[in-house]
C-alpha positions in Angstrom: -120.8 -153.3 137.0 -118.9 -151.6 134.6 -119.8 -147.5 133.2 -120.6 -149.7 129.7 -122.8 -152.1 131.4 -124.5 -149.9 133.5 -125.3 -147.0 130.7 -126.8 -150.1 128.7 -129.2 -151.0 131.5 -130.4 -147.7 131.8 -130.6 -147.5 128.1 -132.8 -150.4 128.3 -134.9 -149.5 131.3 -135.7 -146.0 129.4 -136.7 -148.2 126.2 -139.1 -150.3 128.1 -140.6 -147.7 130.0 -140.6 -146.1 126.5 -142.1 -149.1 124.9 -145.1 -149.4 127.4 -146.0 -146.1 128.3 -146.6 -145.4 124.3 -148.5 -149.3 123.9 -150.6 -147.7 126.7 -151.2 -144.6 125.1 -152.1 -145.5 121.7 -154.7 -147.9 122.9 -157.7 -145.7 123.7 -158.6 -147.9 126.6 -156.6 -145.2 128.8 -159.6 -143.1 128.3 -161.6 -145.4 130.9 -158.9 -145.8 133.2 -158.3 -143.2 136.1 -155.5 -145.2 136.9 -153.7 -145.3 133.8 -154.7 -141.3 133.2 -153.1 -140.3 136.2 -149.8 -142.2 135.5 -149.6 -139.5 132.5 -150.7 -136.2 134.2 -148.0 -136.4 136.7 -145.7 -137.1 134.3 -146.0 -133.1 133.1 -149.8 -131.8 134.4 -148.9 -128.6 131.8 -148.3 -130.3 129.2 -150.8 -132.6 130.0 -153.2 -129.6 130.0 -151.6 -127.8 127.1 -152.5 -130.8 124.6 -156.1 -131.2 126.0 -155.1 -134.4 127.9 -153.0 -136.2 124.6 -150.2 -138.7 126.1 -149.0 -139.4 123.1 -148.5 -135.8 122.2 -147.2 -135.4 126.2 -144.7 -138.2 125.7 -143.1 -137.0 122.5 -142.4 -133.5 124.4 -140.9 -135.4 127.5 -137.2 -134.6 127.6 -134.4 -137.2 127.7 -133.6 -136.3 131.3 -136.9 -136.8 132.2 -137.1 -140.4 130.6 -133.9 -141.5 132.3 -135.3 -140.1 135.6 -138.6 -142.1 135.6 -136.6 -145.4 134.6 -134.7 -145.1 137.9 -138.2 -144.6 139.7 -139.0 -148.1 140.7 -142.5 -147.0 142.3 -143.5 -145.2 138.9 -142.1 -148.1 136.8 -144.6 -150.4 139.3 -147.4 -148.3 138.5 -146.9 -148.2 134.6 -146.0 -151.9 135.1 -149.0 -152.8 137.0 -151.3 -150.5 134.3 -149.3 -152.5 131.6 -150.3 -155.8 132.7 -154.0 -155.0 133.2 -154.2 -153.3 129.6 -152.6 -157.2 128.6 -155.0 -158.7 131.0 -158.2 -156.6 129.5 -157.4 -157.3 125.8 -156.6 -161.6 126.2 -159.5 -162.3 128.2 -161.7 -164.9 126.3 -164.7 -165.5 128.7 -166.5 -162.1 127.2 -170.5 -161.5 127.4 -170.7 -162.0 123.6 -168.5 -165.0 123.5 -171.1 -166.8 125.5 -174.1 -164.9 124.2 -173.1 -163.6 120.8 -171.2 -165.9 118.7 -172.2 -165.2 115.7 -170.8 -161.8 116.1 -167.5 -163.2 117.1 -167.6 -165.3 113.8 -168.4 -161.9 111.7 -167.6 -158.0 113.2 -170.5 -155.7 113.3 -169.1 -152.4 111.3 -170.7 -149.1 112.9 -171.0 -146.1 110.5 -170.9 -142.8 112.1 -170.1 -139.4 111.0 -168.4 -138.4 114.1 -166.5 -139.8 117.0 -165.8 -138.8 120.6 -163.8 -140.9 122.2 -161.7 -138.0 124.6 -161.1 -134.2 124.2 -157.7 -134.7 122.8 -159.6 -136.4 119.5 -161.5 -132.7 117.9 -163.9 -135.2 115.8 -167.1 -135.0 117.2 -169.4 -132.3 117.7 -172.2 -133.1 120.9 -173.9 -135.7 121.6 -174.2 -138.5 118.4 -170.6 -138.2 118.6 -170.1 -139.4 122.1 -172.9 -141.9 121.8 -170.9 -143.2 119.1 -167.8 -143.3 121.2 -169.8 -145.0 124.3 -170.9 -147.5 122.0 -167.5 -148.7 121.2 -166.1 -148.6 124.0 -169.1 -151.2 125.6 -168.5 -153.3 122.6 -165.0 -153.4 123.9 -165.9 -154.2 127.5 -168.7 -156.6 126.4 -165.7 -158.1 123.9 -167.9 -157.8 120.4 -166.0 -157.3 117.7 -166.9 -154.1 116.1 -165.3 -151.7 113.6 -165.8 -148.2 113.8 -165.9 -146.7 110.3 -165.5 -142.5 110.2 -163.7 -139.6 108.7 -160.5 -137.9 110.0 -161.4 -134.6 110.4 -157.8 -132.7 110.4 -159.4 -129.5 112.1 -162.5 -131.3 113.7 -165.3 -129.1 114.8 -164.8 -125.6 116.1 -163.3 -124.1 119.0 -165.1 -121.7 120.2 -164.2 -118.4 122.4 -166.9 -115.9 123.4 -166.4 -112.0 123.3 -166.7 -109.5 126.1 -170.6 -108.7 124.5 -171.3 -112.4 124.0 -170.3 -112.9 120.8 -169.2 -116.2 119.2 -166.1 -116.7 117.5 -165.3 -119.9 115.6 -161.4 -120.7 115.5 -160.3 -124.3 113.6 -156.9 -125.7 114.7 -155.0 -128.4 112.9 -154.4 -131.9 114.3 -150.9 -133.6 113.8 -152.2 -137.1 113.3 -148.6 -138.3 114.2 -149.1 -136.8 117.9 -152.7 -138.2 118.2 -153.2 -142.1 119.5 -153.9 -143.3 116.4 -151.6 -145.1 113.9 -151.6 -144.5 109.6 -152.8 -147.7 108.1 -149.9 -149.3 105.9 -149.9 -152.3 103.2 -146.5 -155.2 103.4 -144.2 -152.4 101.3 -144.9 -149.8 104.0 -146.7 -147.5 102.1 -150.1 -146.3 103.2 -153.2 -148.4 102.2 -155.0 -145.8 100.0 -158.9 -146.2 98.7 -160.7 -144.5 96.3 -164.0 -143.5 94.9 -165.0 -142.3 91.4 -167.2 -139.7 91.0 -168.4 -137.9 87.5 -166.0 -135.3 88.4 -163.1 -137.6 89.5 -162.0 -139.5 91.8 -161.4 -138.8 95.6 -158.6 -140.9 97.4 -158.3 -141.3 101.1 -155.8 -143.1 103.4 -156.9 -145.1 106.5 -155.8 -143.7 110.3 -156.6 -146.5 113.0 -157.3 -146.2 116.3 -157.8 -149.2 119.2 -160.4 -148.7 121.2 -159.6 -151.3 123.8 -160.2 -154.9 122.2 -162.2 -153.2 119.1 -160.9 -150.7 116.5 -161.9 -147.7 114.5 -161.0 -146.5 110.9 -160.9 -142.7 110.0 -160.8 -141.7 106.2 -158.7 -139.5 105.3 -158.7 -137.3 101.9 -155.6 -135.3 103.0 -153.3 -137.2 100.3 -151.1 -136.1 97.7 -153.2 -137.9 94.9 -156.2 -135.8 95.0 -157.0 -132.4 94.0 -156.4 -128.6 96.8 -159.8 -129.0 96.6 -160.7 -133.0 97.5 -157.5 -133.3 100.1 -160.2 -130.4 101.8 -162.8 -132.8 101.7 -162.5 -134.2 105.4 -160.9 -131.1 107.1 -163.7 -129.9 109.1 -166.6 -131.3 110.5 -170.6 -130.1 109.3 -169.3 -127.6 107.3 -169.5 -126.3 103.8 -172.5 -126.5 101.5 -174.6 -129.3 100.3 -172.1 -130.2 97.6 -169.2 -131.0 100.3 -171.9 -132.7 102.5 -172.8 -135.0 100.2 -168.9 -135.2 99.1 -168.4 -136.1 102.8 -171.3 -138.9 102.8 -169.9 -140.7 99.8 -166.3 -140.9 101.4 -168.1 -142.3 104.3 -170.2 -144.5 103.3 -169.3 -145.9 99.9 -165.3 -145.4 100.6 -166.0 -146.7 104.6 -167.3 -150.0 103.1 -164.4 -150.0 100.5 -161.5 -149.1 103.3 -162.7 -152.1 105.4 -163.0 -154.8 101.9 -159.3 -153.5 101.5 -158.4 -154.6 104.9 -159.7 -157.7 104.7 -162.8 -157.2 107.4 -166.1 -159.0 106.0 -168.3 -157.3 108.1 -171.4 -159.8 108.7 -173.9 -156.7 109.9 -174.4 -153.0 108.7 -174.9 -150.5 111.8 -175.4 -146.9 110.2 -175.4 -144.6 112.9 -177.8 -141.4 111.6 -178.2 -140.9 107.7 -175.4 -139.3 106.9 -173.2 -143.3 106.2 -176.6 -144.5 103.9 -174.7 -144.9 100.8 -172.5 -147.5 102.8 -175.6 -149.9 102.1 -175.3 -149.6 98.6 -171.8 -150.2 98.2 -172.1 -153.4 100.3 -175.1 -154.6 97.6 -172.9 -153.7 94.7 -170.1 -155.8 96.3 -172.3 -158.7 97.2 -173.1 -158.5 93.3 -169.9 -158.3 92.4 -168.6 -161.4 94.4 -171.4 -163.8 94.4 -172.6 -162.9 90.6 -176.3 -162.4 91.4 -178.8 -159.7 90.3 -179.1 -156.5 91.7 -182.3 -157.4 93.2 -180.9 -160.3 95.1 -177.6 -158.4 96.4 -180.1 -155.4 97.7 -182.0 -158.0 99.9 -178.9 -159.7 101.2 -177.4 -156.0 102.1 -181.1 -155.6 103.9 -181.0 -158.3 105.7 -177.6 -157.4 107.4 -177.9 -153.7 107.6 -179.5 -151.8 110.8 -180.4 -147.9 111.0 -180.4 -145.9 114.0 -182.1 -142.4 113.6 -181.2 -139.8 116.2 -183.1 -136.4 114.7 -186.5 -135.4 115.7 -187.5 -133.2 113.2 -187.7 -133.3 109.1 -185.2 -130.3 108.2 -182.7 -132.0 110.5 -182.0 -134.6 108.1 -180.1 -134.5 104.7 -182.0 -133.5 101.8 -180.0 -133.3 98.6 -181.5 -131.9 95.2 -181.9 -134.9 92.5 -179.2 -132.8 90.7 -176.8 -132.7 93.0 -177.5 -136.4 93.8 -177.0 -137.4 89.8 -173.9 -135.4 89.4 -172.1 -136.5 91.8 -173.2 -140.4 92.0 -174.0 -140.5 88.7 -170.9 -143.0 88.1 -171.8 -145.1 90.7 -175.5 -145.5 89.7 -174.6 -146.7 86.5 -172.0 -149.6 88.2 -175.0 -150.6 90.0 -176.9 -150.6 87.1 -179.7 -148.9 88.0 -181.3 -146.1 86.3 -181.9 -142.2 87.4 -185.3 -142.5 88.8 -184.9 -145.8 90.3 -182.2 -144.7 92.0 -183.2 -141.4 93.4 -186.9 -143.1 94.2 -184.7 -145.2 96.9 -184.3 -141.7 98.7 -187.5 -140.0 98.0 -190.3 -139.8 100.8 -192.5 -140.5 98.0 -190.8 -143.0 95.9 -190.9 -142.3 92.1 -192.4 -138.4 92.6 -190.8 -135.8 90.0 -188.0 -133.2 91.8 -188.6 -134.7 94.8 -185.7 -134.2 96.9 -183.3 -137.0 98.0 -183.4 -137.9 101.9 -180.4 -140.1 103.3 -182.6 -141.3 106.2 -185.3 -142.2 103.9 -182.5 -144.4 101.9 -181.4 -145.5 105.0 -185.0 -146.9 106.4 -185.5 -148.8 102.8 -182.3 -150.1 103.2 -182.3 -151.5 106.9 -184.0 -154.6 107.9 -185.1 -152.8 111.1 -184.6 -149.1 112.0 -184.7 -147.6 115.5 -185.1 -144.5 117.7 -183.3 -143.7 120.3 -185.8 -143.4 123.3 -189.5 -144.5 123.7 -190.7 -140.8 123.0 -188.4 -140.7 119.5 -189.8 -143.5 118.4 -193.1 -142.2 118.7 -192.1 -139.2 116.5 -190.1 -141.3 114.7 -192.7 -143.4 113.2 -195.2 -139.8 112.4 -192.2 -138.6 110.7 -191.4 -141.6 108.4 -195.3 -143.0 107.9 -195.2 -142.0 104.3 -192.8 -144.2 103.6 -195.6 -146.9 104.6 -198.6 -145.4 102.2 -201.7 -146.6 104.2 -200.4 -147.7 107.2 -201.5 -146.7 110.6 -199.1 -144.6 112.6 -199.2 -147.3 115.3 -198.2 -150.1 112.8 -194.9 -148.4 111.0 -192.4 -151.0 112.3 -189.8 -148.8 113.8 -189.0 -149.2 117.1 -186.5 -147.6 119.4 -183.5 -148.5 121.7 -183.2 -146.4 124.6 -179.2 -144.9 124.6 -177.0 -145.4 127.4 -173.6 -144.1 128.7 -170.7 -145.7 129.0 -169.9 -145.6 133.1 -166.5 -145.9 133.6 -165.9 -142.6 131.0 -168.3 -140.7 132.9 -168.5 -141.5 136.7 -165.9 -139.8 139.1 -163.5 -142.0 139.9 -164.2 -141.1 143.6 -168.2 -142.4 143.1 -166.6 -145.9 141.6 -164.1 -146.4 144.3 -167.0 -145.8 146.5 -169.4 -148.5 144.1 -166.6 -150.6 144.6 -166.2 -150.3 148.3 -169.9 -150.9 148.4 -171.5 -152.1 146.0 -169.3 -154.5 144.5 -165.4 -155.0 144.1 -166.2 -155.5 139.9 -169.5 -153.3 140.1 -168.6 -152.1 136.1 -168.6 -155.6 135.1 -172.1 -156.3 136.5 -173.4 -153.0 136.1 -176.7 -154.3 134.3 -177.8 -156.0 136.6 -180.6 -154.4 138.6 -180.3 -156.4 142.1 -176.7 -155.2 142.5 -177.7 -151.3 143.2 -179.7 -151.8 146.3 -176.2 -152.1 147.7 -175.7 -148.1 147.1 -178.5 -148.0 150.3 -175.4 -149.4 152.4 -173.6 -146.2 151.7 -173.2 -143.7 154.6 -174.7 -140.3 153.8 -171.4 -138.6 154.8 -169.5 -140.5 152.7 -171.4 -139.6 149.3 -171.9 -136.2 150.1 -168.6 -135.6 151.0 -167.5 -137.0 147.6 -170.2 -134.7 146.1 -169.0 -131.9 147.8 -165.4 -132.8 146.4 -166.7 -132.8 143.0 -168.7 -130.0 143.8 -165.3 -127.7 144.6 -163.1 -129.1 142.3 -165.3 -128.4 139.5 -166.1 -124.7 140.7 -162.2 -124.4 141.0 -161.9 -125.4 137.3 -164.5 -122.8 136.1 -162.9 -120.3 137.9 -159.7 -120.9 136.1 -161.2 -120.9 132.6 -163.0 -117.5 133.5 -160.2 -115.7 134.6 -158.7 -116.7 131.5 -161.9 -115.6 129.5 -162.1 -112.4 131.0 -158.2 -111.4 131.0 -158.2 -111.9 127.2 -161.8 -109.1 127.0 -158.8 -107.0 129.2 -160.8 -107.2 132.7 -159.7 -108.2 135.9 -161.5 -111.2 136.6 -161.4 -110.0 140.2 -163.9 -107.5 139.3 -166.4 -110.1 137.6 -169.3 -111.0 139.6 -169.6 -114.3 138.6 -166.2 -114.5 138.9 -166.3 -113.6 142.5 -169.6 -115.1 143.4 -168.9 -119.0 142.8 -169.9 -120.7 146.0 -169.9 -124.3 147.0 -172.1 -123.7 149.5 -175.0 -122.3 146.8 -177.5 -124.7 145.1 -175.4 -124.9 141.7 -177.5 -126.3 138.2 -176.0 -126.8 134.9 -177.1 -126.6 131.8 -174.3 -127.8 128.8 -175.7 -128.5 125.3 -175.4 -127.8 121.6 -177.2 -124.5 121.3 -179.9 -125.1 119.2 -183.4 -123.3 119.0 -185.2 -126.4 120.3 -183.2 -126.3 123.5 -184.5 -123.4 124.6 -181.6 -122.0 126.2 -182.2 -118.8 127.5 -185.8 -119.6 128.6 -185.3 -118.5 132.0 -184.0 -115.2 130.8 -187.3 -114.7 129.5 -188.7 -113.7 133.0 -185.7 -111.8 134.5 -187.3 -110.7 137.6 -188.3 -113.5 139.0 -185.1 -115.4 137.8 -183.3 -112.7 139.8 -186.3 -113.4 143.0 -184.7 -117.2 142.8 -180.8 -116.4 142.6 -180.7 -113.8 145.3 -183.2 -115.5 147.5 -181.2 -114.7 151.2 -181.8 -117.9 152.6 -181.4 -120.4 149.2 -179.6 -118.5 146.9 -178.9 -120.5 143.4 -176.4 -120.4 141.0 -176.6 -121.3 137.2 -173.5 -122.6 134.9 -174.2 -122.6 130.7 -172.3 -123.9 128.2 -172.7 -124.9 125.0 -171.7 -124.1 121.0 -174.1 -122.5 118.5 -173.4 -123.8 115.1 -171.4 -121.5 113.1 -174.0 -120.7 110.7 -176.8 -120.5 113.4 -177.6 -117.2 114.2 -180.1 -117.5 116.4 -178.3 -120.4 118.4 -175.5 -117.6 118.8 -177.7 -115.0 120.1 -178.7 -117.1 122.9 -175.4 -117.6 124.0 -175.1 -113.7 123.5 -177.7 -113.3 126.1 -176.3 -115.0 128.4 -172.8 -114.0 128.5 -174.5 -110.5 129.0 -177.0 -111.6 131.6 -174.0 -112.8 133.7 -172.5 -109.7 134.0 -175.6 -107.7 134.5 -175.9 -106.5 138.6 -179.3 -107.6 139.2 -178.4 -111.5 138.5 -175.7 -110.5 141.5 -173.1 -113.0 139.5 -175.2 -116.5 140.0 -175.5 -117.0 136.2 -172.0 -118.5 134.5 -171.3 -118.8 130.8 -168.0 -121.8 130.5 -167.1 -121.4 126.7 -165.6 -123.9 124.6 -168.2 -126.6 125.7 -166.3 -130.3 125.0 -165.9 -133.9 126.7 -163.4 -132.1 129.4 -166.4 -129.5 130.5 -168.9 -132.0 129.8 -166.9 -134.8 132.4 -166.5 -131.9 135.4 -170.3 -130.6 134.7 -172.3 -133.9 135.0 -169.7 -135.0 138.0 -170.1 -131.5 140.3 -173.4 -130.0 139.5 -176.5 -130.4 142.4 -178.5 -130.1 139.7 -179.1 -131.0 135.7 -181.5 -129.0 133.8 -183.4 -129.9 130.8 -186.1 -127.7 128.9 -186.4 -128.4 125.7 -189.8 -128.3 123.5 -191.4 -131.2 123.4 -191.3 -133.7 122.0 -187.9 -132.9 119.8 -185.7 -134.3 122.4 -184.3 -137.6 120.9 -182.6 -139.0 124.0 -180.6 -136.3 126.2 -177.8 -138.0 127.4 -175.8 -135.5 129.4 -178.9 -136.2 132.1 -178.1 -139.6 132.1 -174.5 -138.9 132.7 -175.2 -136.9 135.7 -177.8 -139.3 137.3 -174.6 -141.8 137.6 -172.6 -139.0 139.4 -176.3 -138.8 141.7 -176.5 -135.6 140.4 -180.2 -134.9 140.4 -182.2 -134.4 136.9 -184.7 -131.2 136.6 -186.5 -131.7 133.6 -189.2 -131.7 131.1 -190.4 -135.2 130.7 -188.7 -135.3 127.2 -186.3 -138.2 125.6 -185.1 -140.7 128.1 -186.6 -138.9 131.0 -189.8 -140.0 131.0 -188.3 -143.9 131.0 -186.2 -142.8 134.1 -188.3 -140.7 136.6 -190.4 -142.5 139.3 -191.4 -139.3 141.5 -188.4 -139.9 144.1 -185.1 -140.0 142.0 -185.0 -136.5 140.5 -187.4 -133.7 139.3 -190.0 -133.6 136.3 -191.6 -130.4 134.7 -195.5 -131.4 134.1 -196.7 -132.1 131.0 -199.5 -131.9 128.8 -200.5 -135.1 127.4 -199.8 -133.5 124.2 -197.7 -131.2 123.4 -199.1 -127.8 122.6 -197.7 -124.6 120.8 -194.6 -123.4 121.1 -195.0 -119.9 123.3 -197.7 -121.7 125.3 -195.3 -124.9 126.1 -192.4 -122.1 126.9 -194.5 -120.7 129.4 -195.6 -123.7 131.0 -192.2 -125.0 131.4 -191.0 -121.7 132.6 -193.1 -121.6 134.9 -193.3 -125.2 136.1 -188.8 -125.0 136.4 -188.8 -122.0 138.6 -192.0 -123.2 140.5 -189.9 -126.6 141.1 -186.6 -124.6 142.3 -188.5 -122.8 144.8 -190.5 -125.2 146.5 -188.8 -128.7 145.9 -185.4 -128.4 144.9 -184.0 -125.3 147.1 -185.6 -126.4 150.4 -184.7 -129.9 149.8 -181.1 -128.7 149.4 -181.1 -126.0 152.0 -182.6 -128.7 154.8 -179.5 -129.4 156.9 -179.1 -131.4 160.2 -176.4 -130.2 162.7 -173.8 -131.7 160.6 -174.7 -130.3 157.6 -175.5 -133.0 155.5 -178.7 -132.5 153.8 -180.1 -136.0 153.7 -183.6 -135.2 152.5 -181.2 -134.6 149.5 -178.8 -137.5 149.6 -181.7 -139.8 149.8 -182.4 -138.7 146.6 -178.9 -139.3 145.4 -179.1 -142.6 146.4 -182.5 -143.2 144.2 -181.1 -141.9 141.7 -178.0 -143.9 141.2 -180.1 -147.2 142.6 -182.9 -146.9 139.9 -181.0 -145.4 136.8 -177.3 -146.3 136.8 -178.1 -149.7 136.0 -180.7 -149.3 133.1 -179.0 -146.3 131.3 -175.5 -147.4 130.6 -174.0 -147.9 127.2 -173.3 -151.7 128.2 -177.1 -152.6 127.9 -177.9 -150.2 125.2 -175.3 -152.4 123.2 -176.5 -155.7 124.6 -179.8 -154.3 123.5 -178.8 -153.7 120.1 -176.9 -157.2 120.0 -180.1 -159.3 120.7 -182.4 -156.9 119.2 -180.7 -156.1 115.7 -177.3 -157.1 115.4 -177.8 -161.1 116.1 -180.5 -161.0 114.3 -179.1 -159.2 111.1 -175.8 -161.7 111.4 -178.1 -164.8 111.3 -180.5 -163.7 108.6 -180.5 -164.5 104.8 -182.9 -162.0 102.4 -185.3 -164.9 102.2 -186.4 -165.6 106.1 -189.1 -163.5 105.5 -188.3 -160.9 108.5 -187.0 -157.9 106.3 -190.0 -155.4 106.1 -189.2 -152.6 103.7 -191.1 -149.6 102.8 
């Protein structure tokens, strides 16, 4: 072969490896994959570190040499070829669950409205737990092969990152995206130019392009207002997300919903149900009414029963002031212009909002649109519900609180983002080769009984260490930047695999409770310095940037772990995201929960852990009480109802430290000769045998497409089934 011929094979080898390693990456499927992740962390593991795990961005900073070096690999080009073909394999399948059991969603997509997405660290648009709900939920539909589109904003600078001081103190630091290094793709018509919608508001109009990204075989839009045909002040309008006043909130809510619905009539989807995810995307129901309207020339009245009868709400908050309230005002003079396209008057209009329908400068509520604009609405856990229909019986004047018809779907997690990939090589060792395909099904998990005791704790173990290892990294980092030698931290010094090791991770709200334990030092120092079953506590979590009080508990603790007495067993991890979160809920012995209840609206992160067998402590709150049976983790007693809030503090104060001393710790501590503490793996076992199969994001969505979405797609406004307040 000739120096010409042989250059032009390599040149093509380096184009095909080129060609597939960048199909792979811009099809979030990756994210699921351990197999297809690793192929890109030994490519450049810095690099793959420095961009918070972004191939896309890791491949555009590969150099030339390198790309002519892996071309000539033929056991690397096997394993992209090999992840290649299964990404082809996933995505032309045609026997899905919903093509036998959901055709009428394969005829029409469901579009899901959320305000935020988390689909993997490297994509800042999400903020806790809705957010990765939202991205679980997709990535099911995906597996279960329904045909949904996501529908959400692009937040250039996402939500916070967030650094702690050397006294505790949080600081709040935005950094801009590159969309063009993110696996995502800009939206263009057939000239090549970006598909662009827009909607009018009294004070003008706000433009946004489209960013799409695949999420295996479904797809999600982003809105962005960063475009040259809007205002400094409008292309700001999706930069960052929950921030800004009421005035960009409701900005943002209107680009969502009324521009999400208008972004997908521009690309041609005809969505045949409405999901909106939280109340934030409510307006998106009124835009599809006006556009029913529109095309089939039919009142008002008619189009707002159609859109009914296709729309479903989901309602994640627990308490009244955690849901948008707008002033009638504010609501006017900014959707003024589209009232008056609906035809509808001022009150009529705002009375579709108001807890009390028609009531003078009452204020608008998106949930309360939402609810009157859903032909069913659910919670998000048995408990929600409960609270759920208290909070929303005025909309029913009259009605019992037994009778309000809103119901609730438990949440789920999606399993192969969450479990180690060491626990489903195990699963699929023991269990079942194709365990994730058949995870619903309850019969399946007795097979985790087969699995030798050594074996999962010496996977736990690994977890256990490589998660401490991780920590340790991010505090010496933490404490070199305060200017001290992390070598003369104490929580530094003092992480141990072989001490009892809990986690807590959440946003840090009030409701949370987050320092609770801090409230009875002594005896929190009694439980951590105990000589023969020591314990050892790892926080994280963001405070809002706006919530003091949320900030002050993460001041405490920073402090506490660096005061003597705690002897370095309490550990603050800042920046709290879906890289923490993953390493957390896979190596912890432990997963605490304490928040007041009953303002717990599901709790996910516990659910994530339970499929890792990590064990659940908590207050029987959200999905816990759904899950614990008395022999697959640990519950905090409860009062049948739930009483004050100092009194409930101390009762679950006292009730978690009275657990950890004479359940947990022994349990843990009780070794045979080989070390293995099976009292403790037992419990594993339960755990994973009783609760993997009924909280993953598989059935949640299965649950959602018998319960609401089927439904929704087969219904007309006159079958009589829509019940409206």
């Amino acid at each position: 072969m000739s120096g010409v011929e042989t250059l032009r094979v390599e040149t093509l080898r380096v184009e095909t490896l080129r060609r597939k390693l960048f199909a792979l990456a811009r099809n979030l499927w990756w994210t699921w994959q351990p197999e297809v992740r690793k192929i890109y962390r030994d490519l450049d593991l810095e690099v793959w570190n420095s961009s918070n795990h972004n191939p896309v961005e890791l491949l555009e900073r590969l150099p030339e040499g390198r790309w002519t070096a892996l071309a000539a690999d033929p056991i690397f080009l096997a394993g992209v070829d090999r992840a290649f073909r299964l990404l082809q394999s996933y995505l032309s399948v045609e026997s899905t669950w919903a093509s036998i059991h959901a055709g009428a969603l394969v005829a029409r997509p469901v579009a899901y409205f959320c305000s935020e997405f988390a689909l993997y660290e490297c994509l800042t648009m999400y903020s806790g737990g809705m957010g990765v709900l939202a991205g679980d939920h997709l990535k099911s539909a995906s597996d279960l092969g329904i045909p949904l589109v996501g529908v959400g904003l692009f937040y250039r600078e996402g939500y916070f990152r967030q650094t702690v001081d050397a006294e505790g103190r949080q600081h709040a630091e935005y950094c801009r995206s590159d969309p063009g290094r993110l696996p995502m793709d800009l939206v263009k018509g057939p000239d090549g130019a970006p598909v662009l919608i827009q909607v009018r508001l009294p004070q003008g109009a706000i433009h946004a392009q489209i960013w799409n990204a695949t999420v295996g075989r479904c797809r999600l839009l982003l809105l962005d207002a960063d475009v040259e045909a809007n205002t400094q002040e409008t292309r700001a309008l999706s930069l960052r997300l929950y921030a800004g006043d009421q005035q960009l909130r409701i900005q943002q809510e209107i680009l969502l919903g009324i521009g999400g619905v208008r972004a997908l009539q521009a690309l041609g989807i005809r969505p045949g149900v409405l999901h909106m995810n939280e109340g934030h995307c409510a307006f998106a129901s009124l835009e599809m009414a006006r556009q029913i309207r529109d095309e089939a020339g039919c009142p008002l009245s008619e189009a707002l029963r159609e859109a009914r009868s296709r729309t479903v709400f989901t309602t994640h908050t627990p308490v009244p002031a955690g849901h948008d309230w707008f002033p009638p005002d504010l609501v006017e003079a900014h959707l003024g212009t589209f009232r008056e396209s609906l035809g509808m008057t001022r009150e009529a209009f705002l009375a579709m909002g108001q807890l009390h329908a028609g009531a003078p400068g009452e204020p608008f509520c998106m949930s309360a649109l939402a609810i009157r604009m859903a032909r069913g609405t659910n919670a998000v856990s048995a408990v929600h519900g409960r609270v759920s229909r208290q909070m929303w019986q005025d909309l029913w004047p009259g009605r019992a609180e037994d009778e309000i018809p809103i119901g609730h779907i438990t949440n789920g997690v999606h399993a192969g983002s969450w479990i180690a990939h060491e626990i489903q090589d195990l699963c699929a060792r023991v269990v079942h080769p194709n365990w994730i395909v058949r995870i619903r099904h309850a019969d399946l998990w007795e097979g985790i009984y087969r699995v030798e005791e050594s074996d999962l704790w010496s996977i736990h173990e690994i977890l256990k260490v490589r998660l401490l290892q991780y920590i340790r990294g991010r505090l010496a980092t933490q404490y070199r930047r305060w200017g001290v030698d992390p070598d003369r931290e104490p929580c530094y010094r003092s992480l141990d695999r072989h001490i009892l090791t809990v986690g807590f991770a959440r946003r840090f709200a009030t409701y949370k409770w987050s320092t609770l334990l801090l409230t009875d030092p002594a005896r929190l120092a009694s439980i951590v310095n105990h000589p023969q079953r020591p314990v050892q506590f790892i926080f994280a979590g963001k405070a809002h940037p706006n919530d003091a009080e949320g900030q002050e508990m993460i001041r405490q603790i920073v402090q506490a772990s660096r005061k003597p007495e705690f002897g370095g067993r309490i550990v603050f991890v800042e920046d709290y995201d879906m890289g923490v979160a993953r390493r957390l809920v896979q190596g912890v012995d432990i997963w605490l929960n304490h928040p007041r209840r009953p303002l717990e609206a599901c709790g996910t992160s516990g659910q994530k852990a339970a499929m890792n067998g990590v064990l659940n402590l908590s207050v029987l709150d959200g999905w816990w009480p759904e899950g614990w049976d008395g022999r697959n983790g640990f519950a905090v007693p409860a009062t049948a109802v739930p009483t004050d809030g100092p009194v409930q503090a101390r009762a679950n104060l006292d009730g978690i430290f009275r657990i950890l001393e004479d359940e947990v710790a022994p349990l843990y501590y009780d070794r045979g000769e080989d070390g293995i503490p099976r009292g403790w793996v037992a419990r594993m076992k339960r755990s994973i045998r009783t609760l993997l199969w009924r909280f993953n994001s598989d059935r949640m969505v299965i649950d959602y497409a018998r319960g609401a979405y089927l439904p929704a797609a087969g219904a007309a406004s006159r079958d009589g089934r829509v019940e409206r307040p």
